[in-house]
Backbone bond lengths (Angstrom), bond angles and torsions (degrees), N, CA, C in turn:
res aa  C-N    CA-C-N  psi(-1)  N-CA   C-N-CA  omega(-1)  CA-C   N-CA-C  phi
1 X - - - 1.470 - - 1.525 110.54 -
2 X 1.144 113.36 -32.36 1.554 129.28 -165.87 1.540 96.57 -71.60
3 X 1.682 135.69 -37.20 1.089 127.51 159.28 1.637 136.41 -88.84
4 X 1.261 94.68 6.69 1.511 111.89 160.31 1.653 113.89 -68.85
5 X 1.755 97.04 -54.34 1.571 97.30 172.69 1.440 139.22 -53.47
6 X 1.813 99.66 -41.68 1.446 121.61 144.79 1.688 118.72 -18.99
7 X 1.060 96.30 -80.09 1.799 104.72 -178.57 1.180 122.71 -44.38
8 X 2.144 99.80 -52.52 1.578 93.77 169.48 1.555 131.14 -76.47
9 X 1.238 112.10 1.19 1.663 115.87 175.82 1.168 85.04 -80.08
10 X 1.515 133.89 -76.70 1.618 114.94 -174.91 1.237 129.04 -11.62
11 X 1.257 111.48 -63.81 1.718 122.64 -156.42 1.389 92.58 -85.08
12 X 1.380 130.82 -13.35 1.524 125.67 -167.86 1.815 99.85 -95.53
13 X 1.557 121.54 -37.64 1.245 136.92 168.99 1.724 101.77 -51.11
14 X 1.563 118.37 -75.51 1.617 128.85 154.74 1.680 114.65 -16.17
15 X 0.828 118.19 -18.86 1.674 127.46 175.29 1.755 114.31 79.26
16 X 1.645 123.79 18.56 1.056 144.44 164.59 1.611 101.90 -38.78
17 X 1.513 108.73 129.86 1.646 104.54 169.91 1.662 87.23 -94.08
18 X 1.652 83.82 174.25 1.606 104.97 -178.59 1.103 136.83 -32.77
19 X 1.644 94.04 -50.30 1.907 127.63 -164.08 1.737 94.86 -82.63
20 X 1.200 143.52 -46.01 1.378 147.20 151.99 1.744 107.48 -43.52
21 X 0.934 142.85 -41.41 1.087 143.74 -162.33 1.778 97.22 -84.96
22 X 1.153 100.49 -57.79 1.731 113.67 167.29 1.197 114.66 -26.16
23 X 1.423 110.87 -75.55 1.018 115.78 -173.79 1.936 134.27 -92.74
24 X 1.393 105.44 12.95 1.657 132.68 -179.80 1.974 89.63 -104.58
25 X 0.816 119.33 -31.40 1.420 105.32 172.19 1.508 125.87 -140.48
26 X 1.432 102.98 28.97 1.649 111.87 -178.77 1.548 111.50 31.91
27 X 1.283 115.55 93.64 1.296 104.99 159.21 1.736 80.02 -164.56
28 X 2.038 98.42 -178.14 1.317 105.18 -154.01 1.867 101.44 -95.98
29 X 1.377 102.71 162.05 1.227 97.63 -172.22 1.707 116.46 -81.30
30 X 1.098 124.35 -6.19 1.382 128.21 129.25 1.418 136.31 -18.45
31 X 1.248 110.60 -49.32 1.650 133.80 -175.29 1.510 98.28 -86.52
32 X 1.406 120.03 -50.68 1.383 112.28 172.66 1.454 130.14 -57.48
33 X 1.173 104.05 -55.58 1.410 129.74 148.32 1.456 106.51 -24.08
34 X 1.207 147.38 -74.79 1.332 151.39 -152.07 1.813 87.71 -81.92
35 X 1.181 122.04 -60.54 1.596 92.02 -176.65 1.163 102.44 -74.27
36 X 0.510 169.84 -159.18 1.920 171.74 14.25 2.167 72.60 -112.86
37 X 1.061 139.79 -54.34 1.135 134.28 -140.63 1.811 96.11 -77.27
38 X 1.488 99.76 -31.39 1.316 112.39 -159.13 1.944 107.46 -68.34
39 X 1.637 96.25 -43.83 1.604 122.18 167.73 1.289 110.68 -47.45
40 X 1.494 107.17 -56.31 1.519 113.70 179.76 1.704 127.19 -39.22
41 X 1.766 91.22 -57.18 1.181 111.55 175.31 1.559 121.78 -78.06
42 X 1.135 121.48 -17.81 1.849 128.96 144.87 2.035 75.13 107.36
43 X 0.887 127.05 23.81 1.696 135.65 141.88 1.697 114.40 -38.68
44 X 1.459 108.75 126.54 2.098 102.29 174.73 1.513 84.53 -83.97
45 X 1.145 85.68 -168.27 1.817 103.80 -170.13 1.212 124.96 -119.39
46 X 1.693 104.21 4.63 1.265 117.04 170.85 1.574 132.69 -83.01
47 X 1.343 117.35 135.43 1.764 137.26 -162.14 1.625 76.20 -21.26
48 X 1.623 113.47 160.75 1.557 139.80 173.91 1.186 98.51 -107.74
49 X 1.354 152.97 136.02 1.414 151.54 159.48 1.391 117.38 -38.84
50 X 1.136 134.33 123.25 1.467 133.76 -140.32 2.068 74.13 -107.96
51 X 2.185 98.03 155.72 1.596 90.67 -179.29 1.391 106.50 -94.91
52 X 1.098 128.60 -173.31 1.742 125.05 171.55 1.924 94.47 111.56
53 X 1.187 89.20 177.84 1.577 95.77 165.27 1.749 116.70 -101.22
54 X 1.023 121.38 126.80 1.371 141.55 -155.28 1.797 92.82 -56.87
55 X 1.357 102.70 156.24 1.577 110.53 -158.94 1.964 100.04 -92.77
56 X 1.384 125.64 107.40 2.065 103.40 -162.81 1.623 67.37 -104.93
57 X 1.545 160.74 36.52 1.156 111.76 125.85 1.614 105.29 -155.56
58 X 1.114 119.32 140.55 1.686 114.27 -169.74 1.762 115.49 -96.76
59 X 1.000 119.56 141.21 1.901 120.29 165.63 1.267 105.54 -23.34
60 X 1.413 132.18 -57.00 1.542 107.47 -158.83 1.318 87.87 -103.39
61 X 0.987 142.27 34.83 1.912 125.70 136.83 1.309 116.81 -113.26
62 X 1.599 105.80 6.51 1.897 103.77 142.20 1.366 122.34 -103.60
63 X 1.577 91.98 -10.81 1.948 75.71 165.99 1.718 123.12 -98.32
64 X 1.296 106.15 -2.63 1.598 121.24 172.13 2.069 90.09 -73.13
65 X 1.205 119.45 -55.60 1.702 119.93 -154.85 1.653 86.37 -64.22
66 X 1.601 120.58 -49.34 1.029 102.10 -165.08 1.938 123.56 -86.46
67 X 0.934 111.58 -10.28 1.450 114.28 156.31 1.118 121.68 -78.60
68 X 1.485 130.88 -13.53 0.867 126.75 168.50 1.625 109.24 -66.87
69 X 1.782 121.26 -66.31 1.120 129.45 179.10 1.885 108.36 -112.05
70 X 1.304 122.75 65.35 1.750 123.45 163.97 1.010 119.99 -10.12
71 X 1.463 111.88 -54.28 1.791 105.72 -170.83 1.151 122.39 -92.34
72 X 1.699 112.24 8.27 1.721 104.60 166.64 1.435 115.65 -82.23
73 X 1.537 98.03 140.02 1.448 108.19 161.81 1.510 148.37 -44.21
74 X 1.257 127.27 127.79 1.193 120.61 -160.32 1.859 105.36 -49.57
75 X 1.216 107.46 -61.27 1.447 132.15 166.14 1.735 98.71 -20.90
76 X 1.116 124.50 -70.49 1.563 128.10 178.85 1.581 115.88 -57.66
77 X 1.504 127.94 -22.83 1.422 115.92 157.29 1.122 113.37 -68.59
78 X 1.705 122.97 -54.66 1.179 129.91 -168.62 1.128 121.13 -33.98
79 X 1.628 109.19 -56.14 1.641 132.29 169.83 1.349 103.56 -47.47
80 X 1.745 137.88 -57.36 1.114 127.06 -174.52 1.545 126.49 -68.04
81 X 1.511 95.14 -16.20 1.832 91.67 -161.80 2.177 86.88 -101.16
82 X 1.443 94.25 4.96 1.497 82.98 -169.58 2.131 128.24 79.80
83 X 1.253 87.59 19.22 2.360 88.33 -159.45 1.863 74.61 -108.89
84 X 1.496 97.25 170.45 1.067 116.55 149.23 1.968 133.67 -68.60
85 X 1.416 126.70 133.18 1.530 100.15 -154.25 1.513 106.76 -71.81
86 X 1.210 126.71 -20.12 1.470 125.04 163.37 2.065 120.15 -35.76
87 X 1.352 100.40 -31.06 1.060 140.90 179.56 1.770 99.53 -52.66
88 X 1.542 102.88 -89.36 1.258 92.73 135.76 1.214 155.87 87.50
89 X 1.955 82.57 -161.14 1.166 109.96 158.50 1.203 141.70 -56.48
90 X 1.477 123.43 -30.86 1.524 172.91 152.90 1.788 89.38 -30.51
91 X 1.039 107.41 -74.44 1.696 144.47 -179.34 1.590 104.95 -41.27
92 X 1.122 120.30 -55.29 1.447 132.07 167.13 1.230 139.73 -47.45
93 X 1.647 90.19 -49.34 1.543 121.80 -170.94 2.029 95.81 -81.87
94 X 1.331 118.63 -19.11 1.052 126.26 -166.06 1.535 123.91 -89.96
95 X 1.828 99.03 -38.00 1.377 118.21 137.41 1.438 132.18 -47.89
96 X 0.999 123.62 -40.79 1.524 140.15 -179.79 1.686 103.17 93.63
97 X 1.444 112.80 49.67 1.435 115.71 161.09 1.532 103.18 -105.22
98 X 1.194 91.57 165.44 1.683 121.29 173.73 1.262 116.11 -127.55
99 X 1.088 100.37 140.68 1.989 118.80 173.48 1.550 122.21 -90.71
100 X 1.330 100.53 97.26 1.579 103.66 -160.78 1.607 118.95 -102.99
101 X 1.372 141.65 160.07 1.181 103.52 -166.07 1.688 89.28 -124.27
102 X 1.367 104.55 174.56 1.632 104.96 -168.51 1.527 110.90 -84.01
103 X 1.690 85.84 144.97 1.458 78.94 162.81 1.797 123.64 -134.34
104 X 1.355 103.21 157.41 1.564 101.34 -170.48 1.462 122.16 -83.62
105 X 1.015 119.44 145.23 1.137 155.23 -161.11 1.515 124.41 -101.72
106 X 1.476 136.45 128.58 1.843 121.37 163.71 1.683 98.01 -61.14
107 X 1.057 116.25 152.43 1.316 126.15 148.14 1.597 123.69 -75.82
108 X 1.552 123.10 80.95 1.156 117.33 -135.04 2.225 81.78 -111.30
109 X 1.155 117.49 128.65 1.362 109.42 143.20 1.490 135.12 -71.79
110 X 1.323 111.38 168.65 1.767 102.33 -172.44 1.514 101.09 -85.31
111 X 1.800 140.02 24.39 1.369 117.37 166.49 2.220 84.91 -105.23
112 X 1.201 115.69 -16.37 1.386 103.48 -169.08 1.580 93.43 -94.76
113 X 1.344 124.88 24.27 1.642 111.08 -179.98 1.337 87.82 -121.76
114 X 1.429 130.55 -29.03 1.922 132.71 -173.28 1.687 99.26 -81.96
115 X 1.652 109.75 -34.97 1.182 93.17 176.21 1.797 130.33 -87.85
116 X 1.818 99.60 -13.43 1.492 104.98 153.06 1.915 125.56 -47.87
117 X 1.342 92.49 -59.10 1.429 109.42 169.27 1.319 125.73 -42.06
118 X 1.120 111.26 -47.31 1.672 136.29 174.19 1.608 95.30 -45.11
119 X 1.428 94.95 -72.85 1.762 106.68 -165.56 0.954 121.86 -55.43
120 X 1.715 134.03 -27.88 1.339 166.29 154.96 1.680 113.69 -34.60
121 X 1.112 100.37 -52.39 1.486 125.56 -156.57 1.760 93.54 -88.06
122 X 1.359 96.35 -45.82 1.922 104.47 177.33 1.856 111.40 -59.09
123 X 1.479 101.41 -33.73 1.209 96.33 -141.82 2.106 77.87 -87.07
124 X 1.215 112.48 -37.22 1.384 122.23 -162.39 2.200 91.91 -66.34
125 X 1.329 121.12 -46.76 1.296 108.72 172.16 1.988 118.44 -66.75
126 X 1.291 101.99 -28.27 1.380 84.35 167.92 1.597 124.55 -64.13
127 X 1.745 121.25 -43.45 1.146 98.46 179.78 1.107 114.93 -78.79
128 X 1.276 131.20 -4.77 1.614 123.12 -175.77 1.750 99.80 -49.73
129 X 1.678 102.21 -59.86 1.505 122.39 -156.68 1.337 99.01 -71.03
130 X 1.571 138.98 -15.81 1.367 134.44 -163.19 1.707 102.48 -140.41
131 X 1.446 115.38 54.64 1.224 126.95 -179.44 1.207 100.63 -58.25
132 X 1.550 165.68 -45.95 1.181 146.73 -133.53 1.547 101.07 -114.78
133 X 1.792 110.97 -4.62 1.824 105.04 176.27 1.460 99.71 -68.85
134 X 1.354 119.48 147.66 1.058 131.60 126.43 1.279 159.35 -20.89
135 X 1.178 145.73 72.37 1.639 145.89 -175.53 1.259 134.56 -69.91
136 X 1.415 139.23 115.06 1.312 142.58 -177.44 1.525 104.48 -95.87
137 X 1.330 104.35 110.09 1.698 95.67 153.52 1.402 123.95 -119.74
138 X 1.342 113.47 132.31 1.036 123.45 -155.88 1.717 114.12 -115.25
139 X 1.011 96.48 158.09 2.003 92.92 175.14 1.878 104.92 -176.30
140 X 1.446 107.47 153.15 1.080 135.66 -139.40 1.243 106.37 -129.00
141 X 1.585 138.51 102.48 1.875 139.93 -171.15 1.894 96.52 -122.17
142 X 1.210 76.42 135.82 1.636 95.20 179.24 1.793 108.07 -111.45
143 X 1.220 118.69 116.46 1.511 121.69 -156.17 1.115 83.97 -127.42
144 X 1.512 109.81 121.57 1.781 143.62 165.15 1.711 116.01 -94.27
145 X 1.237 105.93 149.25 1.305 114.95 -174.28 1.878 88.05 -79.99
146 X 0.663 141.62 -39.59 1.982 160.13 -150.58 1.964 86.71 -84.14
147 X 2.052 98.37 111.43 1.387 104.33 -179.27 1.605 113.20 -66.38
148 X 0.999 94.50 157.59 1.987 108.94 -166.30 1.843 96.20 -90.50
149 X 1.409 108.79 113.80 1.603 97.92 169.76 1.402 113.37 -145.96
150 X 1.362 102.14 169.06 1.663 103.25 -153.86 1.639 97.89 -117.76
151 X 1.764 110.36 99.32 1.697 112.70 -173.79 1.192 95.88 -48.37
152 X 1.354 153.78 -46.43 1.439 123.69 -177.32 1.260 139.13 -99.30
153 X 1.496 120.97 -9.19 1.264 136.14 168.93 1.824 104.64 -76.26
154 X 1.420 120.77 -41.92 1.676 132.12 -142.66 1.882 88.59 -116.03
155 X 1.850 89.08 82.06 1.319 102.65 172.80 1.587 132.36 -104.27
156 X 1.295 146.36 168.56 1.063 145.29 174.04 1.535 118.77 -128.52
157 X 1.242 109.16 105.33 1.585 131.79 -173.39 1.439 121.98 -86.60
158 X 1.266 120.09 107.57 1.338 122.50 -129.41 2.164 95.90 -150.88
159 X 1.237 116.01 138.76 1.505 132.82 -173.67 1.647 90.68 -124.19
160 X 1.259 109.39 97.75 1.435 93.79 160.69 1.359 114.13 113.32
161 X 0.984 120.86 -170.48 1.981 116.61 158.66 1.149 123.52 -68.86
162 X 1.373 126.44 136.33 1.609 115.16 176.03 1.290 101.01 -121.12
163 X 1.504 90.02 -169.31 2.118 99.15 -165.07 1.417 89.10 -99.04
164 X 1.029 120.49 156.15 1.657 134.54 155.80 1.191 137.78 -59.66
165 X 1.699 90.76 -20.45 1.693 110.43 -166.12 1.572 84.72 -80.42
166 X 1.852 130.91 -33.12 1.434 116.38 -169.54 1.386 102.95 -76.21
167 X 1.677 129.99 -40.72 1.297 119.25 -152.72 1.564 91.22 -80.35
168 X 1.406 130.64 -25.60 1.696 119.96 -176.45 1.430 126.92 -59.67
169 X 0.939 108.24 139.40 1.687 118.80 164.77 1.186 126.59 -129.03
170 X 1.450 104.66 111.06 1.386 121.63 -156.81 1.292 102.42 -71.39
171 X 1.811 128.28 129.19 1.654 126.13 177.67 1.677 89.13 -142.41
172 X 1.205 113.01 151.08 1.241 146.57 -149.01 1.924 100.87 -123.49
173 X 1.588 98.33 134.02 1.822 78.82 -177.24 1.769 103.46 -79.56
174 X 1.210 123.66 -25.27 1.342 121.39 -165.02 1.567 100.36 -135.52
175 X 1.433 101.88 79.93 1.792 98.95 -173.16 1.476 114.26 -93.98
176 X 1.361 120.29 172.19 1.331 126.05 -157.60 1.477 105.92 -63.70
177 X 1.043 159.11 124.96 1.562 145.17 -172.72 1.958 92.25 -132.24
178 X 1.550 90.91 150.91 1.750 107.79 147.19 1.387 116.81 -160.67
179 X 1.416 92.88 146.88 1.566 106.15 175.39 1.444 138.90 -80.82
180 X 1.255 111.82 146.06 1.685 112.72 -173.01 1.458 92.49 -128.28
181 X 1.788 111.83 135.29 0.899 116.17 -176.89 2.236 103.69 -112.08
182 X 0.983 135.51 114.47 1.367 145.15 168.24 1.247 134.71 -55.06
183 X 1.323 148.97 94.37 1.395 117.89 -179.68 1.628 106.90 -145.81
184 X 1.573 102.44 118.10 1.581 108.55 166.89 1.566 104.81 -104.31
185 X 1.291 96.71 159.96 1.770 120.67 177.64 1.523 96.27 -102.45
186 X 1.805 111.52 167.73 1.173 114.69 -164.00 1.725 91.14 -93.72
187 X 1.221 124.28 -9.91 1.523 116.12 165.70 1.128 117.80 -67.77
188 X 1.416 127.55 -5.25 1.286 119.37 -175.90 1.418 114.15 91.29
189 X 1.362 108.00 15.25 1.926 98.29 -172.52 1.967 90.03 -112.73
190 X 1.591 95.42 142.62 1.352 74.31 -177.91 1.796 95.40 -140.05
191 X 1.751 115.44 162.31 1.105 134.57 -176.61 2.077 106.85 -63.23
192 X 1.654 96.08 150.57 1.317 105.76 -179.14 2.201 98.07 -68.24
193 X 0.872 148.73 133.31 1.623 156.55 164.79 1.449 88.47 -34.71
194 X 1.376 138.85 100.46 1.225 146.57 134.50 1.751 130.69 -45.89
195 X 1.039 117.46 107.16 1.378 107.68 -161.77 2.051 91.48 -108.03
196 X 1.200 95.61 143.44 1.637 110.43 -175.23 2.204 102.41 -110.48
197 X 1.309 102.87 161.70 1.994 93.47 -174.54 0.938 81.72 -88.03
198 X 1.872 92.35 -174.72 2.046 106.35 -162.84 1.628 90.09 -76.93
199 X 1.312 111.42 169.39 1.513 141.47 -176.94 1.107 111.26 40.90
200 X 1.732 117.36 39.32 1.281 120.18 164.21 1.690 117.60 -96.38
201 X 1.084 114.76 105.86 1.638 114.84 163.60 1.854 131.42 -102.53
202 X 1.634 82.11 136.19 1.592 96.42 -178.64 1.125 121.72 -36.99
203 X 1.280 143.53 -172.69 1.436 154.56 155.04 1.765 98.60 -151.65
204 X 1.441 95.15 170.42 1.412 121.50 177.16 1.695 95.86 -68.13
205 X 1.395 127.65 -46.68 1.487 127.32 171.92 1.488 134.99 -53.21
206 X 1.489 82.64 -21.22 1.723 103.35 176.46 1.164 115.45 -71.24
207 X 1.682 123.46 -59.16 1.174 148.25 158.12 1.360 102.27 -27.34
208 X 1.156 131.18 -63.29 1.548 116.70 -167.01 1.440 102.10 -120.01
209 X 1.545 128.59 54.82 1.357 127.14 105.85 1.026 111.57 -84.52
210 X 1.498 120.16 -38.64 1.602 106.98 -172.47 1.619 123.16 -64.72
């Protein structure tokens, strides 16, 4: 911009009216307007120090760092560009990225993904051809005495020092557990929740007495 103004002090020094100036370097007559005012007033033409605290990192040079490398941490730009990582984060959100967290995966090769497919494809032509069989689906929950919590959702909000006894969560290496066994049919009729004692496991025999 700073050599935009350049040009138009020229052509305005040159004795150029406005509407010539307008249109010899496309810009708005506003902009002309403001230097011609700036000349007047014996003003240079160079940028004014803008107020606020100066910007050390912009949206699209966190979304260039992070397409470049996705899985680095916000924390690890921060450190490089020198900002705070809130900084950022700010930065991200401004781009229109999101902070997503990973998720896991089988480690599947391509003969155990053709032979998933395979089985898929078998199992989807049998019921086509045998619409009136029946389907059991079944599933199996293992319920611990040891509370269920989520390290990043299941937080503790805290001014100051806290006790340990709040941030702890007590887990047990071998805690009390029992099983519930599930089973709906594809009619929609489904079994009462069968519960089995602790260190009892199913078998294939179990299944079909039950």
């Amino acid at each position: 911009m700073e050599t935009k103004r350049v040009e138009i002090a020229t052509l305005v020094r040159a004795g150029h009216t406005t509407s010539n100036i307008i249109k010899e370097l496309n810009v708005s007559k506003a902009t002309v307007c403001r230097v011609r005012k700036r000349l007047a007033d014996g003003d240079d033409l160079k940028n004014k120090p803008r107020s606020g605290r100066p910007v050390k990192i912009r949206p699209n040079q966190v979304k260039t760092a992070f397409e470049a490398m996705p899985t680095m941490k916000m924390s690890e730009l921060a450190k490089k560009k020198s900002v705070d990582p809130s900084t950022v984060s700010k930065a991200v959100k401004a781009a229109g990225g999101r902070s997503l967290r990973k998720v896991e995966r089988p480690l599947l090769t391509q003969r155990h993904r053709d032979l998933r497919l395979d089985r898929c494809r078998r199992i989807l032509s049998d019921l086509k051809h045998n619409g009136d069989r029946v389907v059991f689906f079944s599933d199996e929950k293992t319920f611990t005495v040891d509370p269920v919590y989520n390290k990043q959702n299941d937080r503790v909000i805290c001014f100051g020092n806290v006790s340990n006894v709040i941030r702890s969560v007590s887990k047990t290496k071998h805690p009390a557990s029992v099983m519930m066994l599930g089973i709906v049919a594809s009619t929609g009729d489904k079994m009462p929740p069968i519960w089995f004692p602790t260190g009892y496991r199913l078998t294939g025999a179990d299944y079909l007495e039950l």
